[in-house]
C-alpha positions in Angstrom: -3.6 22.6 -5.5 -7.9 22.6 -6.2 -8.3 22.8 -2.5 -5.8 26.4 -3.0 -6.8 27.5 -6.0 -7.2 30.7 -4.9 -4.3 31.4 -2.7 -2.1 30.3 -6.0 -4.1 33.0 -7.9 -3.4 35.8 -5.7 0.5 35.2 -5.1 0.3 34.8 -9.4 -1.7 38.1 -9.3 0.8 40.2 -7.2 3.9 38.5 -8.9 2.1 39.7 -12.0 2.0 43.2 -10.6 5.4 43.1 -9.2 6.9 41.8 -12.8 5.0 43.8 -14.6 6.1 47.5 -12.7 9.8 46.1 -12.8 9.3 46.2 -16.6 7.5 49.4 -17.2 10.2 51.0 -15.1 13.0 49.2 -16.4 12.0 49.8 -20.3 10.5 53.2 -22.1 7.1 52.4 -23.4 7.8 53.1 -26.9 10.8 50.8 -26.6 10.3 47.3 -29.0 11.9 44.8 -26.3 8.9 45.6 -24.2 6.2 44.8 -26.6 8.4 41.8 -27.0 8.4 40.5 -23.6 5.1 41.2 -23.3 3.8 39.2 -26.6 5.7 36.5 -24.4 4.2 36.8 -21.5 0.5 36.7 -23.1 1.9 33.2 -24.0 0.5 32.2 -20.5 -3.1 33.8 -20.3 -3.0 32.3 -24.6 -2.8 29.0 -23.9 -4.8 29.1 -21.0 -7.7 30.4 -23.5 -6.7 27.7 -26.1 -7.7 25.3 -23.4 -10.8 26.5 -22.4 -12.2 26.4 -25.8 -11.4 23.1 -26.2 -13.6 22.0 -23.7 -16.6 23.8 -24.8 -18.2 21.4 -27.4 -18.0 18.1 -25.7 -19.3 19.7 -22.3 -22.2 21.4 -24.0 -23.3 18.7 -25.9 -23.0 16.0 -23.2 -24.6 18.2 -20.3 -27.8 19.2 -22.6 -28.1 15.7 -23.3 -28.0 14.2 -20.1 -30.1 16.7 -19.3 -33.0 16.2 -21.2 -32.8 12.6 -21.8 -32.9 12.4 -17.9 -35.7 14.1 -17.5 -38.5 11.6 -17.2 -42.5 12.8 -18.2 -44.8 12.5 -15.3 -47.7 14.9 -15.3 -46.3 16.5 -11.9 -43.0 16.6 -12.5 -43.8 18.5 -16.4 -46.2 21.1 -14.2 -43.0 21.7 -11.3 -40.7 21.5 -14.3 -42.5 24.3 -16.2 -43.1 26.8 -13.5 -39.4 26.4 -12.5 -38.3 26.8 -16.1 -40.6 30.2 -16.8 -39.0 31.4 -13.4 -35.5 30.1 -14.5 -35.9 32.2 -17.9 -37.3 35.2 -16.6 -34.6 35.3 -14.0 -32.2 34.8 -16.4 -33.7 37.8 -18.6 -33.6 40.4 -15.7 -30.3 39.2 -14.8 -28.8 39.8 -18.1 -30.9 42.6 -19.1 -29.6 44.3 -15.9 -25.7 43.4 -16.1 -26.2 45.6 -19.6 -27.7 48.3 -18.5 -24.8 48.7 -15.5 -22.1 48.4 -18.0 -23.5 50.5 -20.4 -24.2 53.1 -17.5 -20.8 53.0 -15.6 -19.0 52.4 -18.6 -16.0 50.6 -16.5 -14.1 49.8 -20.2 -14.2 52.5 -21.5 -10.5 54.4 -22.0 -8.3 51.3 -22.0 -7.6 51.4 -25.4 -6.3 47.7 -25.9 -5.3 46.3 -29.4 -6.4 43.2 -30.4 -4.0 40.4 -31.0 -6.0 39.5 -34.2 -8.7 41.0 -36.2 -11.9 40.5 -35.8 -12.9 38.5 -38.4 -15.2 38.7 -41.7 -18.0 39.1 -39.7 -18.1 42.8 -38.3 -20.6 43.5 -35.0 -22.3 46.4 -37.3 -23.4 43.7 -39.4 -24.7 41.0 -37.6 -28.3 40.9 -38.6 -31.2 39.3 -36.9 -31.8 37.1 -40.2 -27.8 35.8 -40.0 -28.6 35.2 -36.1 -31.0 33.0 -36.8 -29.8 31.3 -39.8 -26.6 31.0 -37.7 -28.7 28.9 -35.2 -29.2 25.6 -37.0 -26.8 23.3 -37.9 -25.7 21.4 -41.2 -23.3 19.8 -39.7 -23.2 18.8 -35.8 -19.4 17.8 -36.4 -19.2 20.9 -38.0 -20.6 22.5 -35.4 -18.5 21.0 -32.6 -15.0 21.9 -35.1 -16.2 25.6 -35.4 -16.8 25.5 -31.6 -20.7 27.0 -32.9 -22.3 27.2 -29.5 -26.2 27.8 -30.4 -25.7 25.3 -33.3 -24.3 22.3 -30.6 -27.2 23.1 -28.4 -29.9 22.7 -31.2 -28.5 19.5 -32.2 -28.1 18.5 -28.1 -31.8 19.5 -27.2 -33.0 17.2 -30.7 -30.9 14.7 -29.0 -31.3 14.2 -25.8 -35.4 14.8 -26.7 -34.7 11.9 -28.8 -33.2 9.7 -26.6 -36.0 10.3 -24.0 -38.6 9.2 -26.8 -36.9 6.0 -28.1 -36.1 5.2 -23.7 -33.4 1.8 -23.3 -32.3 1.7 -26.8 -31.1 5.0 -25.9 -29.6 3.9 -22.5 -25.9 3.5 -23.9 -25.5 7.3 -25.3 -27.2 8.7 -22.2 -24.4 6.8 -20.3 -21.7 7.7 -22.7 -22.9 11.1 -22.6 -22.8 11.0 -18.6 -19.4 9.5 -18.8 -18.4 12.8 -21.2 -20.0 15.1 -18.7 -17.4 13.1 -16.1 -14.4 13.6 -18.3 -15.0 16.8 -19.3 -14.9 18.3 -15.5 -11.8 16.4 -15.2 -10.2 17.6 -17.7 -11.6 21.3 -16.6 -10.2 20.7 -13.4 -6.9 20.1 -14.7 -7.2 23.2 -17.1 -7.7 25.5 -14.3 -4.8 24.0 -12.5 -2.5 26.4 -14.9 -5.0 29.4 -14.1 -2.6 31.0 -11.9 0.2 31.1 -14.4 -2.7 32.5 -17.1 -3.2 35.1 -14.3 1.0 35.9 -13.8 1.5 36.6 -17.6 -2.2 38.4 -18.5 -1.0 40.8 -15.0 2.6 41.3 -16.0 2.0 41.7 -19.9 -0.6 44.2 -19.0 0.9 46.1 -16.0 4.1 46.1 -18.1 2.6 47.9 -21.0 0.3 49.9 -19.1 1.7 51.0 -15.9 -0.1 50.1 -12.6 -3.2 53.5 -13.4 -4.4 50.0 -15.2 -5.4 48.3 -11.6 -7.7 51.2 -10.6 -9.9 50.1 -13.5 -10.3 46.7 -11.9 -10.9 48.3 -8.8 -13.8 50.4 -10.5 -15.4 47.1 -12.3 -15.3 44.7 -8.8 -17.4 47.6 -6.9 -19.8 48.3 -9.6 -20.0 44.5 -10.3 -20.6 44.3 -6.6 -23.6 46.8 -6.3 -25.1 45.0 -8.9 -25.4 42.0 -7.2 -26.8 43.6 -4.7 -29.5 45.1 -6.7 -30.2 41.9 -7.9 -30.3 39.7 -4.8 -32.9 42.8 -3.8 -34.6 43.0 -6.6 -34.8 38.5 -6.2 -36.2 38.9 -2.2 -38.5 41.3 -3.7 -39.9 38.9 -6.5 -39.9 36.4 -3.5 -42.2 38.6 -1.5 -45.2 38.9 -3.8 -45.0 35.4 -3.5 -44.4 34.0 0.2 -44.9 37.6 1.5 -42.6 38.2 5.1 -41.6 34.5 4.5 -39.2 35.8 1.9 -37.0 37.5 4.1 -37.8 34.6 6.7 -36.0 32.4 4.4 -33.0 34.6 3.8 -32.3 33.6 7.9 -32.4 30.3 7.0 -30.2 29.9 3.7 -27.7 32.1 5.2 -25.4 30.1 5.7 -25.6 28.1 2.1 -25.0 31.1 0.9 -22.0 31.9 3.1 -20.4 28.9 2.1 -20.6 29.2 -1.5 -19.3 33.1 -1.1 -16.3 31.2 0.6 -15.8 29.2 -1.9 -17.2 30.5 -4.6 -18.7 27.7 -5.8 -22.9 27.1 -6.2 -22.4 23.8 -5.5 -20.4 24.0 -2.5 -23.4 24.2 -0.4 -26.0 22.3 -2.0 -26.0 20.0 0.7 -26.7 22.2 3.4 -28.9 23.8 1.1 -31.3 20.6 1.0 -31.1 20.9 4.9 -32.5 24.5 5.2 -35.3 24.0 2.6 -36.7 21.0 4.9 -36.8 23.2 7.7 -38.5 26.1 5.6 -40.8 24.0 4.9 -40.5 22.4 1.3 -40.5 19.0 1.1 -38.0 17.2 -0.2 -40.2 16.1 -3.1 -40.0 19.4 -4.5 -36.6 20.6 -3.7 -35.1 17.2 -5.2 -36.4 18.0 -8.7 -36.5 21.9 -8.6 -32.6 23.0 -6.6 -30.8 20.7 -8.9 -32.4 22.0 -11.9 -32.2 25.7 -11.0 -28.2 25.0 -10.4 -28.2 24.0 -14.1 -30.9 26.5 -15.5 -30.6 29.3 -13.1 -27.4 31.2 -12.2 -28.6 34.5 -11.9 -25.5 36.0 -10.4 -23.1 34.2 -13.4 -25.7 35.4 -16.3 -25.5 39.0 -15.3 -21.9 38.8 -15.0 -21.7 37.1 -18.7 -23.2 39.6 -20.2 -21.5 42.9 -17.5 -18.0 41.3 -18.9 -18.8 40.5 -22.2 -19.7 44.0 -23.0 -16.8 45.5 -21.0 -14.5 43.6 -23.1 -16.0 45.4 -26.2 -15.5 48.5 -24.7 -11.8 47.9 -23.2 -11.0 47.2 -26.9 -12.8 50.4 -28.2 -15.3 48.5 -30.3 -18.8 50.2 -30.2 -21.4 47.8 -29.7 -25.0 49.0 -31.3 -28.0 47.7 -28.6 -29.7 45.7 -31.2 -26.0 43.3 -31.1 -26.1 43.9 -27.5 -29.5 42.3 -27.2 -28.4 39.6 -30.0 -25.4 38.9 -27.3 -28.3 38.8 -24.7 -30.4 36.2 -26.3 -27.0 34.1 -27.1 -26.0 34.3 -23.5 -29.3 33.5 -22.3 -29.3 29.6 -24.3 -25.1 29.5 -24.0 -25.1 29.4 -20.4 -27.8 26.5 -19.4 -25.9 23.1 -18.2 -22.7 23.7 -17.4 -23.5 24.7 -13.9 -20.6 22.0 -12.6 -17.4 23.8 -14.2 -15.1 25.8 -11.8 -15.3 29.0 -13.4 -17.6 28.2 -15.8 -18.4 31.6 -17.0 -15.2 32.1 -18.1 -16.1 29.3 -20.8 -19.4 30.5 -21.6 -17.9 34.9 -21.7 -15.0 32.6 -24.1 -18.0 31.5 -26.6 -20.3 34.2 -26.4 -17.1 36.1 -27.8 -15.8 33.6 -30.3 -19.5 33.7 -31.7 -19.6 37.2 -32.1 -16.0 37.5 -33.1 -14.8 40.2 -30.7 -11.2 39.4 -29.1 -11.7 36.3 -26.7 -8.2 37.3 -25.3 -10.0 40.1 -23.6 -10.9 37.6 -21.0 -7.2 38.0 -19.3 -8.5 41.0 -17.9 -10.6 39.4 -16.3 -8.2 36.6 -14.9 -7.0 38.4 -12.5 -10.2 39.7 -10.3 -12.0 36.7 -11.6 -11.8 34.6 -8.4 -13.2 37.8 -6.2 -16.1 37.9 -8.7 -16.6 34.3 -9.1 -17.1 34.6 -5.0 -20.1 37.1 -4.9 -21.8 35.7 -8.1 -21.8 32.2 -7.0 -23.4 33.9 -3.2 -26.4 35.4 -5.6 -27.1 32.4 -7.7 -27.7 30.1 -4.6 -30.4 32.8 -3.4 -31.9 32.7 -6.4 -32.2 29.1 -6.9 -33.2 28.8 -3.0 -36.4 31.4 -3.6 -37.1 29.9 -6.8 -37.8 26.2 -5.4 -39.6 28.3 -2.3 -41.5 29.7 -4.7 -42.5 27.2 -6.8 -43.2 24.8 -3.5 -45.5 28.1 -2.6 -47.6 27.8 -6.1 -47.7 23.8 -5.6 -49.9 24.3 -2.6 -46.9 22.0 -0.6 -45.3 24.7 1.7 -45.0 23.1 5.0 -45.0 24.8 8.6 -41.5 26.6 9.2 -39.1 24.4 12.0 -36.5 25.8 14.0 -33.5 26.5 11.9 -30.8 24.9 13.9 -33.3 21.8 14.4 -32.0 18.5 13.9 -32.1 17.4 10.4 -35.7 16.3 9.2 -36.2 12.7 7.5 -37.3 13.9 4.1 -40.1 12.3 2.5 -39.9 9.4 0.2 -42.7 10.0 -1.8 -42.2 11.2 -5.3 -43.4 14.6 -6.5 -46.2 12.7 -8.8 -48.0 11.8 -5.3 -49.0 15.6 -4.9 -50.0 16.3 -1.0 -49.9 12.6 0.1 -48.1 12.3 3.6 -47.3 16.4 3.8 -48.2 18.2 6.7 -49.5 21.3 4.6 -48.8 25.1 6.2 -53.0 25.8 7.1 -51.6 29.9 6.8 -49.6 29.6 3.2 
């Protein structure tokens, strides 16, 4: 069923449709027995949220520590580490910045009018301050933390972890391979989680068609076009960055990592073509020693196409439900997304979990996801396409700054032996580009 996942989703999603129209014909929209089957059929897309939640504590704190304890602290690999990390984060911060200023522009949200099953806690959006943000941040508790599903809190106590583990080295060797082991269990369990996605998908579509009639589907045509044009904006506005960089060899390297990038569209999954992705870059012309260090971490650090859809659906959400959110939250959801999203690169849909705690955190209604259920898998597709082009010009990039970017090869080549030598051995054995 994995290998389908989709197919599944899009029989759910017009079964949904089909249920849901047989119900608002079959029943007056005033009528009770129609909020009633509906409250049932949210059952579905309820649990499914139940379960994702569940997961998010244990797969945060075991990927940041793995992480970081894994990281190592050789002078060459901090300086490539460094410049890939300030790319990472100012990636991340056009990214997010940008998916804001589209939703706040088309305002694709706005005029559902949903009800939320729940309210929306103590804590209102109007007044979350920037003192309670940051107080919020650090832990008392780490098992505190992990029951209150705290995101920011778990990642503090993860990055003093896993910084700690690094320091005191063996001693340390059994967490870091427990905490690997949790990593391994928790995509497991994921994997099983999303296997009941398409029935999440069947009862968010019918509840929702049911209630609202089928004018609610042209909204979801509206949000997948303007979440479309913004990735193209972005992927332009990424080449572009490229450019002042490698210059024409920017949209040289676009020819090469086509097809990477075709195959995680496919699939809609980053990691999908990381592989071939390895292949290309040795045929651009960065070696091995770089790409090694700098792809994998990027596919952890940098999903440009997943952060600006985190915070494009996040704030859609708010609006679907009528709830006005000042910038100054908006930007406090920014910042939160920005530190929420980093390590769980491996998780099949994994902005689904990160939308699910930037939500919790804020306490706006985390059932406002099931819109997004539906459509998700489409998106999931093009975001997935613009992270691997980020993550491809970023290592370029970085390679480019290194002094290390070797003479282009034919594309369709056969596959280069890739150099053994570690990144801490700087130019030795590289046939450096004379023209970079």
């Amino acid at each position: 069923m994995a290998k389908r996942l989709t197919y599944f989703i899009l029989i759910a999603l017009v079964a949904g449709i089909v249920v849901g129209y047989g119900l608002h014909q079959a029943f007056d929209p005033k009528d009770p027995a129609l909020a009633t089957i509906a409250d049932i059929l949210k059952l579905l897309p309820d649990v499914f949220l139940r379960l994702i939640k569940m997961i998010i504590a244990p797969l945060i704190m075991a990927t940041i520590v793995t992480g970081i304890a894994g990281m190592g602290d050789s002078t060459a690999l901090g300086r490539i580490g460094g410049k890939a990390l300030v790319w990472f984060v100012s990636s991340s911060l056009v990214s997010l910045l940008l998916g804001m200023v589209l939703v706040n522009a088309f305002q694709p949200g706005a005029g559902l009018a949903l009800s939320p099953a729940t309210g929306l806690g103590d804590l209102a959006t109007s007044q979350l301050t920037f003192r309670h943000f940051v107080i919020e941040i650090f832990p008392t508790s780490a098992l505190d933390a992990m029951a209150q599903n705290n995101v920011l809190q778990l990642l503090v106590f993860s990055v003093f972890a896993g910084v700690g583990l690094s320091a005191i080295g063996e001693k340390g060797r059994i967490i870091v391979d427990f905490a690997d082991a949790v990593v391994t269990l928790m995509l497991q369990i994921t994997g099983y989680v999303m296997s009941v996605s398409p029935l999440a998908v069947f009862g968010a579509m019918a509840a929702i068609v049911g209630v609202k009639g089928l004018g609610i589907l042209a909204t979801y045509g509206v949000l997948v076009t303007e979440f479309y044009g913004g990735l193209i904006l972005l992927c332009l506005l990424t080449l572009g960055a490229g450019a002042l960089f490698l210059g024409k060899r920017a949209f040289t390297l676009f020819r090469y990592i086509r097809e990477p990038v075709l195959i995680s569209f496919s699939t809609a999954s980053s990691e999908a073509s990381l592989p071939k992705m390895f292949e290309q870059l040795d045929r651009f012309g960065v070696p091995r020693r770089v790409s090694g260090f700098v792809l994998p971490l990027g596919y952890a650090f940098n999903l440009t196409g997943s952060m600006m859809y985190a915070s494009f659906a996040s704030i859609f959400i708010a609006q679907a439900y009528g709830i006005h959110l000042p910038i100054s939250t908006q930007l406090l959801m920014l910042l939160t997304l920005m530190v929420s999203s980093k390590g769980i690169a491996g998780v099949p849909r994994a902005s689904l979990v990160v939308i699910a705690a930037t939500l919790n955190q804020f306490h706006l209604p985390v059932e406002g996801i099931a819109l997004l259920l539906a459509v998700d898998t489409f998106l999931d597709m093009g975001r997935s396409a613009t992270s691997v082009l980020g993550n491809a010009v970023a290592t370029a990039i970085v390679t480019k700054t290194e002094g290390m970017l070797q003479p282009l090869m034919d594309p369709e080549a056969e596959h280069p032996a890739a150099p053994h030598d570690t990144v801490e051995h700087g130019l030795h054995g590289l046939n450096v580009d004379p023209n970079q």
